[in-house]
VOPAFI-851759 format. One line per 10 residues: their letters; for each residue x, y, z of N, C-alpha, C. Coordinates in pm, whole numbers, plus 50000, padded with zeros to 5 digits. Layout:
BEGIN
A) X,Y,Z,X,Y,Z,X,Y,Z; ...
END
This chain:
BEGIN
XXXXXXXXXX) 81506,50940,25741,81474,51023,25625,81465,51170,25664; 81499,51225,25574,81513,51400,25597,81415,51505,25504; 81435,51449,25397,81374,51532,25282,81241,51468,25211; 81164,51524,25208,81029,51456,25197,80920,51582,25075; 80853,51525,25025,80735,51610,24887,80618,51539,24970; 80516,51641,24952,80369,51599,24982,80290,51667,24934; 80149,51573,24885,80087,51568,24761,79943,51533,24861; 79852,51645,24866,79734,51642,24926,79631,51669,24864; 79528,51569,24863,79382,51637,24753,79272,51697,24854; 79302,51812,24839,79258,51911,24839,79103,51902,24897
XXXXXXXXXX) 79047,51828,24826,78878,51767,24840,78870,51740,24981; 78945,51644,25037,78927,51529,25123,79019,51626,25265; 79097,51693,25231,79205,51768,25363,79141,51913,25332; 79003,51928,25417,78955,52087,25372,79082,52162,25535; 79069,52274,25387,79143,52414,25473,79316,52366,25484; 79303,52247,25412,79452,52186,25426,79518,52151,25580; 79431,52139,25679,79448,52114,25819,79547,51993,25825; 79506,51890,25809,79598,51757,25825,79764,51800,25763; 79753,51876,25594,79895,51923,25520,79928,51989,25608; 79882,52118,25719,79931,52188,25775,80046,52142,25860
XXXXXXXXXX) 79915,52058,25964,80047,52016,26087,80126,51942,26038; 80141,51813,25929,80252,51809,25863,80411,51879,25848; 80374,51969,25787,80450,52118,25708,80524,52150,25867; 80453,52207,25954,80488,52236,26079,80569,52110,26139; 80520,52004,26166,80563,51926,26208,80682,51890,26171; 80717,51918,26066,80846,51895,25963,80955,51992,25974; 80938,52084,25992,80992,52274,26015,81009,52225,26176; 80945,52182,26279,80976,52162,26425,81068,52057,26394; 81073,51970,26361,81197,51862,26345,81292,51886,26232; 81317,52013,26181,81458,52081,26075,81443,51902,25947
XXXXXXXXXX) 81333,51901,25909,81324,51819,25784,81252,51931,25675; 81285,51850,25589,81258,51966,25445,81147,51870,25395; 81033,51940,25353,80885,51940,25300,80881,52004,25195; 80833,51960,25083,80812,52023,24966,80673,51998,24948; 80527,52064,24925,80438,52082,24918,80454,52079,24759; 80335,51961,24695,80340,52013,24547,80214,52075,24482; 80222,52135,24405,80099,52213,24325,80025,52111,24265; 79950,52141,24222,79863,52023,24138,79852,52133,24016; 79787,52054,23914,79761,52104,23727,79675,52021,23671; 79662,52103,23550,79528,52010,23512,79551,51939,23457
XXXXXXXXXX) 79479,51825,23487,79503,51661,23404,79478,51630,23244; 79407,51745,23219,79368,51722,23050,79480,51793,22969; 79552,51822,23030,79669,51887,22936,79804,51806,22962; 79791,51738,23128,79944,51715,23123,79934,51535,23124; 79882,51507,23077,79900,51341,23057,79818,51278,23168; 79658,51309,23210,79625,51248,23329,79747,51289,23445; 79819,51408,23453,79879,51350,23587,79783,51477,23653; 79791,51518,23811,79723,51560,23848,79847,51665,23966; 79926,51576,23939,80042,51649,24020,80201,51731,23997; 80234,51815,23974,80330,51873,23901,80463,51789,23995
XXXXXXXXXX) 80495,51685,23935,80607,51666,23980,80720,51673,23942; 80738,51789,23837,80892,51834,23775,80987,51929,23895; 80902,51959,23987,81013,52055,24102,81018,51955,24213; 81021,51819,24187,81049,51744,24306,81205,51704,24215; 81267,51789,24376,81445,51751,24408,81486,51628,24397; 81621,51595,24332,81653,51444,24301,81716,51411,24422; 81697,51416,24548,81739,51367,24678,81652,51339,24757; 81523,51385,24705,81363,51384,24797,81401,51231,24830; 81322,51152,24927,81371,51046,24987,81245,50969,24972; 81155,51042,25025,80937,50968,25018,80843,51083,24953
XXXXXXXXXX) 80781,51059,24944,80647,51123,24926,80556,51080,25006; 80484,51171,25020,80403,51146,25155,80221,51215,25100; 80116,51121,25067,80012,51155,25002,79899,51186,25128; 79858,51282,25160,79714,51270,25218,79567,51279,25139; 79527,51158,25148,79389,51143,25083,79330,51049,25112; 79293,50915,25050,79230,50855,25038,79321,50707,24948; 79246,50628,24931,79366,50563,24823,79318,50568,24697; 79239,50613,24684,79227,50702,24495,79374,50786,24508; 79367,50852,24603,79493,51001,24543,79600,50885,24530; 79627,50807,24682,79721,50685,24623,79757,50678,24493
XXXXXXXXXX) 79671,50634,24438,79686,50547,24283,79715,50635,24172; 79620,50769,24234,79697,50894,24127,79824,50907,24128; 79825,50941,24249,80011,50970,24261,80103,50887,24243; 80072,50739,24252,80177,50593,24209,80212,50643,24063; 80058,50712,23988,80119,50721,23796,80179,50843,23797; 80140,50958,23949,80212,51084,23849,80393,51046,23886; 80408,50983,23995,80510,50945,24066,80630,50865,23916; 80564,50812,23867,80591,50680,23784,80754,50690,23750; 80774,50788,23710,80924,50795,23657,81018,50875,23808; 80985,50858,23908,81064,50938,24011,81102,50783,24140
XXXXXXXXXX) 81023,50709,24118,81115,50571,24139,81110,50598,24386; 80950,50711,24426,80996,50745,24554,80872,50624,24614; 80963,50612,24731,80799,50504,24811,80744,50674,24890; 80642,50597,24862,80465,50612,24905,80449,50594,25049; 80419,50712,25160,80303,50705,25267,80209,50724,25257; 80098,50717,25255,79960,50742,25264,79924,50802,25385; 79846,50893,25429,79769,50915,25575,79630,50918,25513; 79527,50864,25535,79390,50809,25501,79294,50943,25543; 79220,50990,25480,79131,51065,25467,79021,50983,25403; 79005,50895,25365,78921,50844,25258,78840,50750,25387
XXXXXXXXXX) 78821,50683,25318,78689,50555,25346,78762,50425,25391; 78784,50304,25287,78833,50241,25394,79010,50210,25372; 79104,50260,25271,79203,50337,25320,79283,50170,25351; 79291,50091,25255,79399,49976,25218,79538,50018,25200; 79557,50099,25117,79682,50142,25069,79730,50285,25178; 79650,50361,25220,79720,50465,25310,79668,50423,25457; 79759,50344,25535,79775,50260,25641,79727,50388,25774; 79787,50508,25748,79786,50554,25868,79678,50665,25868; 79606,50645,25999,79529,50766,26024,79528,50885,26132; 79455,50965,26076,79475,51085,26175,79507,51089,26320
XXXXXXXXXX) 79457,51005,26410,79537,50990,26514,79657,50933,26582; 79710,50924,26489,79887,50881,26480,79933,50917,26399; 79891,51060,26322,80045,51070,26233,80144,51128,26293; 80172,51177,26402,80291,51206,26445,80324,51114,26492; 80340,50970,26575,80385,50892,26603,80417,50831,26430; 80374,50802,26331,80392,50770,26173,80514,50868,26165; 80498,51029,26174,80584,51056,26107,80753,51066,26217; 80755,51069,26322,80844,51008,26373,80921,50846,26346; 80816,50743,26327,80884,50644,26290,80937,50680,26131; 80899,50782,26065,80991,50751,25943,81142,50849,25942
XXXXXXXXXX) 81068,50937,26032,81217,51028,26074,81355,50967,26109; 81268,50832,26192,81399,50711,26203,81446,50609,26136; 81371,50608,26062,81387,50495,25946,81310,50381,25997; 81230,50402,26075,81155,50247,26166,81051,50227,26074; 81082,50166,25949,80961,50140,25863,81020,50040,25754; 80920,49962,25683,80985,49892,25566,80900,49911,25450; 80888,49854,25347,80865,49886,25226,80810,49796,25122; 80682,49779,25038,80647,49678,24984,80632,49708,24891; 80673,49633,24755,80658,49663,24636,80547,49590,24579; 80483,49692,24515,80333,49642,24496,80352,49615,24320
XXXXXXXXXX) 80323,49580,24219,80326,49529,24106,80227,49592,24027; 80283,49633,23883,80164,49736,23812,80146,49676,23698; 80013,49700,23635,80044,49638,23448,80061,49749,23392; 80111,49706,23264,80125,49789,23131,79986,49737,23040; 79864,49868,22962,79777,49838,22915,79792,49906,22753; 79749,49832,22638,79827,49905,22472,79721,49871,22428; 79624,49980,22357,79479,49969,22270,79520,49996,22162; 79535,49911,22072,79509,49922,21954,79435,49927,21854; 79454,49979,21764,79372,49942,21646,79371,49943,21492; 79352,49832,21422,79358,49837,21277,79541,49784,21292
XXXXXXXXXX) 79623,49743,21390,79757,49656,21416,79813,49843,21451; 79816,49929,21485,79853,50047,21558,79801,50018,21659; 79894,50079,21750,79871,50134,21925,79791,50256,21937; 79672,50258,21966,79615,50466,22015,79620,50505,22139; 79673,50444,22216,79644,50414,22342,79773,50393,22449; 79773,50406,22593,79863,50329,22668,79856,50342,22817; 79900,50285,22897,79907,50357,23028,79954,50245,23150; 79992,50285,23233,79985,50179,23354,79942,50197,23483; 79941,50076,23519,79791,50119,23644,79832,50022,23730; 79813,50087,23883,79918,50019,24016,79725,49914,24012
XXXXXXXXXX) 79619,49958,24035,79490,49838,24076,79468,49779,23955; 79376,49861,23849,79303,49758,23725,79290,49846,23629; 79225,49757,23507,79195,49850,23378,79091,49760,23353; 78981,49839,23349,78878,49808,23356,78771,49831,23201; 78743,49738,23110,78665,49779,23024,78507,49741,23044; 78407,49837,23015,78287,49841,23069,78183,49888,22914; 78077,49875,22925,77967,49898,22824,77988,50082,22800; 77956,50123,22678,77985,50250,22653,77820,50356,22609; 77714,50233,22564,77613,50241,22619,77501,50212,22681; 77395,50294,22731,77315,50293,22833,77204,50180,22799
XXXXXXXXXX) 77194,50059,22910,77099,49980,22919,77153,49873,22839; 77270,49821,22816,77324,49719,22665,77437,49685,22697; 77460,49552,22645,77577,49445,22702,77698,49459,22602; 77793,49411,22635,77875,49384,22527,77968,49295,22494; 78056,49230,22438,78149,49102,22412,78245,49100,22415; 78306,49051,22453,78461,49069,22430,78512,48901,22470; 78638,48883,22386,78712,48758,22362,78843,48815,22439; 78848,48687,22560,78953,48700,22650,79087,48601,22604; 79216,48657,22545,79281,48561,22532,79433,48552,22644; 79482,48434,22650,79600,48420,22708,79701,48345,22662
XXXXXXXXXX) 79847,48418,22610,79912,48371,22535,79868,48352,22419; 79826,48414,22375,79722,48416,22224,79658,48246,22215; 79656,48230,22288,79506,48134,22305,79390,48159,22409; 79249,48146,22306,79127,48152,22364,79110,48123,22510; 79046,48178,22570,78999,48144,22720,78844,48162,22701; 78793,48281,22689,78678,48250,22686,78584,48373,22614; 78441,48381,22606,78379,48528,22550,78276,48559,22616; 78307,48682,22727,78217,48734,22812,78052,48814,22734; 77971,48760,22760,77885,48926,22717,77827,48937,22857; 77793,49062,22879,77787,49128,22998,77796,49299,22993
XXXXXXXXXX) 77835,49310,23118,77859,49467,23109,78002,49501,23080; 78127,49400,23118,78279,49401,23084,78378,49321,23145; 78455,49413,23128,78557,49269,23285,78644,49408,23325; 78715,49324,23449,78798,49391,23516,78946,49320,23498; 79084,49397,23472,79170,49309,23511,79248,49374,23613; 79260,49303,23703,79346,49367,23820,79452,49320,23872; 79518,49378,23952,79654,49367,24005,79590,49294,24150; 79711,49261,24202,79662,49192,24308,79637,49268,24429; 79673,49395,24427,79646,49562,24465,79501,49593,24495; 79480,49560,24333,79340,49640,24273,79268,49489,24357
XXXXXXXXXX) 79264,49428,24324,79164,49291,24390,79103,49315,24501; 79116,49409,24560,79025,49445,24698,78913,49600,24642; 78931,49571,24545,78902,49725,24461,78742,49710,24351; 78739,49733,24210,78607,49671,24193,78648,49548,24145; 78720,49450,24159,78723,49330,24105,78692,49226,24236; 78647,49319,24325,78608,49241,24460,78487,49294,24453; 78419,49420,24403,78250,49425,24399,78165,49346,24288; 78261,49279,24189,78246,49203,24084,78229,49055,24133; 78260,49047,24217,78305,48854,24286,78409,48804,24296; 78492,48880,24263,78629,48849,24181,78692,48832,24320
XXXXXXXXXX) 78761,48721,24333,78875,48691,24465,78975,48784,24498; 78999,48774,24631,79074,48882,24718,79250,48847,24693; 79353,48917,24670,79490,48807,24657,79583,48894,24768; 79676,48798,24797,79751,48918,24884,79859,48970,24805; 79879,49116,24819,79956,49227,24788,80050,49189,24708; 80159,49114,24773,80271,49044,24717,80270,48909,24645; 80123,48900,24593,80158,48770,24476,80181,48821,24375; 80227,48770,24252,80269,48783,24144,80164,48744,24067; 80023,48767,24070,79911,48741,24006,79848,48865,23898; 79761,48806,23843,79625,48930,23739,79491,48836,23770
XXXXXXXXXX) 79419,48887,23806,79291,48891,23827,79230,48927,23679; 79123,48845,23630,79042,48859,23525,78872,48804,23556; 78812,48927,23602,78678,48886,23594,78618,48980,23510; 78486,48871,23502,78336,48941,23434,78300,49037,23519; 78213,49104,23440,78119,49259,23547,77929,49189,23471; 77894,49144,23575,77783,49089,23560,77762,49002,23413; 77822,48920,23415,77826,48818,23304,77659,48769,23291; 77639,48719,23131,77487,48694,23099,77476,48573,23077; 77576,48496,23166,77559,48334,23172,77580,48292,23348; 77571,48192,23382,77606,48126,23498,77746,48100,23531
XXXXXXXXXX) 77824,48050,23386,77946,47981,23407,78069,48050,23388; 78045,48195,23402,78172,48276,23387,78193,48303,23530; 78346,48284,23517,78427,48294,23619,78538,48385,23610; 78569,48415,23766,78723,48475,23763,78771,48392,23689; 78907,48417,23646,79026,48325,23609,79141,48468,23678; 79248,48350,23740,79381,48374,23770,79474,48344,23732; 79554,48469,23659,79724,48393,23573,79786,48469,23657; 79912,48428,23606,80085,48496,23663,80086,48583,23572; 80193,48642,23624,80250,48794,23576,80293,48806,23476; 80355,48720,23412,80459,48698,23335,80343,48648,23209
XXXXXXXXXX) 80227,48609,23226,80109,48574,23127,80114,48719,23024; 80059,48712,22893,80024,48846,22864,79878,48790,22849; 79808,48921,22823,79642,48900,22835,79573,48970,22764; 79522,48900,22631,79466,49039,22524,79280,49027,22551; 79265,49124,22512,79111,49133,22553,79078,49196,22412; 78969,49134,22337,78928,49161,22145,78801,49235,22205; 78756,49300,22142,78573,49380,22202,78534,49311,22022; 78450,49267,22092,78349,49191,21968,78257,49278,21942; 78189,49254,21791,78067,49369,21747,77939,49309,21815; 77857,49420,21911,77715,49355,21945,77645,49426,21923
XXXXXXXXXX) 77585,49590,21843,77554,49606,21836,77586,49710,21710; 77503,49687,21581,77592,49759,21424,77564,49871,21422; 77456,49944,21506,77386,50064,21486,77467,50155,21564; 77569,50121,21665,77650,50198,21768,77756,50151,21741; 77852,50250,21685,78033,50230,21653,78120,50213,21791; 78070,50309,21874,78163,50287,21974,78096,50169,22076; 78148,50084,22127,78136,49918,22163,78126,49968,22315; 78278,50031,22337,78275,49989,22526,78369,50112,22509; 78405,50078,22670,78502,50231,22726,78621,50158,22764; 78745,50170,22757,78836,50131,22855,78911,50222,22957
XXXXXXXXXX) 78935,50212,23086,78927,50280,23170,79061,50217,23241; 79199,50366,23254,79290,50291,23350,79323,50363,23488; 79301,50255,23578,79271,50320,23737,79207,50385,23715; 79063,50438,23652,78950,50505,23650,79006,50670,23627; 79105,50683,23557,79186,50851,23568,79200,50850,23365; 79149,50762,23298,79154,50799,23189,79092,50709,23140; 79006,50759,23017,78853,50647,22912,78897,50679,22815; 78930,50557,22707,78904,50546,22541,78815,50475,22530; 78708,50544,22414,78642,50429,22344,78688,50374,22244; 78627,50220,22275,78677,50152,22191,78566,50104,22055
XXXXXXXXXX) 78653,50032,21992,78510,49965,21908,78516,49862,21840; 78455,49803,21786,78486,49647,21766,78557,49588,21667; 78696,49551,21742,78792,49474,21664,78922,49530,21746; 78882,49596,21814,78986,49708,21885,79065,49570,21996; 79194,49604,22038,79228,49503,22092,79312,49565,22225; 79287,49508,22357,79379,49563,22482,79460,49437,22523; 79604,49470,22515,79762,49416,22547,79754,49443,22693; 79761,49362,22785,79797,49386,22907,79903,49304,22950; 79989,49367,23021,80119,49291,23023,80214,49338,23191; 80256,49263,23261,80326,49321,23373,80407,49424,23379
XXXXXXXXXX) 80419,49551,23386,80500,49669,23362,80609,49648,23448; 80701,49731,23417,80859,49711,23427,80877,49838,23583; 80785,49929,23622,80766,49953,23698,80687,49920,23811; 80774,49951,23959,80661,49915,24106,80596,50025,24161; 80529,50015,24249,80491,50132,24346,80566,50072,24473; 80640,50137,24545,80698,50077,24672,80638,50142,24788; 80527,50104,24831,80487,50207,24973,80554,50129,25076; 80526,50249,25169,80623,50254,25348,80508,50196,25402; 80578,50100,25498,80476,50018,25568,80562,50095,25752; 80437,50140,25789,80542,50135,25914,80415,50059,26027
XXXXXXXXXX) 80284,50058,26003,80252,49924,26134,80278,49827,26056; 80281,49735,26210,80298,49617,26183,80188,49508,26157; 80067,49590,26126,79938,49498,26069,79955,49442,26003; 79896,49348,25946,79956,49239,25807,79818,49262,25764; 79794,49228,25575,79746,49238,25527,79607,49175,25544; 79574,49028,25619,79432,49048,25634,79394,49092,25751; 79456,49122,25879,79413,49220,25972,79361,49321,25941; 79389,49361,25850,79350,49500,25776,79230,49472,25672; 79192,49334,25624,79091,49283,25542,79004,49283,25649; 79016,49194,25741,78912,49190,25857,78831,49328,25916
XXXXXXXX) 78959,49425,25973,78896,49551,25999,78820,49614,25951; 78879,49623,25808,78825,49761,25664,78686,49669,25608; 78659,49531,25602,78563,49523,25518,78481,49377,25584; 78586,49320,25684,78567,49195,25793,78396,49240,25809; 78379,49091,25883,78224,49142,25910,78207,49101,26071; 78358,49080,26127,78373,49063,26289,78451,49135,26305; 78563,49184,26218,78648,49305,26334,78781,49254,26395; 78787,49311,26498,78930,49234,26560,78898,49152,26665
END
């Protein structure tokens, strides 16, 4: 690879040190780096990254952050179809594999192409209401609907294939990708899946019974979620939240379409760790 865009949050890479030697590093090996600007998200559709001056030959994108910026950049990315490196600034850094003391050995192996590529699977999420759409978005982890107010539960009717499954009250549910499953649908109880299944994760967020459970469908399932009325004195019911980068409230009768989107995220894998080596390390409770 030759031509490369990189997309750094700013927060997490102070003084831009890590973007630096990058940039340099890239200019010492005659590869082309495009550094992108960022903009503000309340005007340009949640994106956070101006990606209209990325060249139609760019080859990767290359994110330093954390795997929040990850997930930002999978949606601002969405219509540019580039795989994803990550270099980890963050915490424990699932999705951006490589850290600071090897990114030049990282960015040499991609200089050679010594890397492969995994396509990770996203949903499509449609809020409606009154039989209109107000709503939309897609999200590489989860979409998460949660209580909208303080100290108070709320309901919602989980269906699949437009038949009943079940009616949470609680604080909400999570639905996640098999991505997101190491994400909050794993601080929920919700089971771990690996990367490349073709699964959705559907759990409760502190359910007000004993017998609610995850449930696991395929991809190809669609999955509507109804917000039931629990409380008449408060219109707005709950929040829905996608990859935590955008909230509608909702309110009761309101309905969320979740459905496998027609787009991937393809990140660059260049170790050769496999996915629970990396469970063990990042969250294991022995290590290697």
């Amino acid at each position: 690879m030759d031509k490369f865009c990189l997309i750094t949050n700013r927060d997490k890479d102070i003084n831009l040190e890590i973007t630096t030697k990058i940039v340099e590093y890239m200019k010492k090996n005659k590869k082309n780096c495009k550094l992108l600007d960022g903009q503000d998200p309340i005007c340009c559709n949640n994106h956070f990254t101006d990606t209209t001056v990325i060249e139609p030959d760019t080859e990767c994108a290359i994110v330093v952050g954390g795997d929040g910026t990850i997930i930002q950049a999978a949606n601002d990315l969405l219509d540019k179809g580039l795989p994803i490196l990550g270099i980890n600034l963050g915490t424990l850094g699932f999705l951006a594999e490589i850290e600071k003391h090897n990114l030049y050995e990282a960015l040499d192996a991609l200089f050679r192409d010594k890397c492969s590529f995994e396509r990770r699977m996203m949903l499509t999420g449609s809020i409606t209401r009154d039989k209109e759409e107000v709503d939309s978005g897609v999200v590489l982890n989860d979409i998460v609907i949660t209580r909208s107010g303080f100290s108070r539960i709320i309901s919602v009717s989980i269906y699949i294939n437009d038949e009943l499954v079940d009616r949470y009250r609680g604080d909400g549910v999570v639905i996640s990708t098999p991505t997101g499953s190491t994400g909050y649908n794993l601080s929920a109880g919700g089971p771990v899946v690996k990367p490349d299944a073709k699964m959705v994760v559907i759990t409760p967020i502190c359910p007000h019974t004993l017998s609610a459970r995850s449930i696991v469908v395929s991809s190809t399932d669609e999955i509507r979620v109804q917000i039931n009325e629990s409380k008449k004195t408060q219109e707005d019911e709950a929040i829905a939240t996608f990859d935590g980068r955008m909230a509608f409230l909702l309110r009761a009768d309101d309905m969320i379409t979740i459905n496998q989107a027609r787009e991937e995220t393809k990140l660059v894998k260049i170790n050769q760790k496999g996915f629970f080596g990396i469970l063990r390390t990042k969250i294991g409770q022995g290590g290697e």
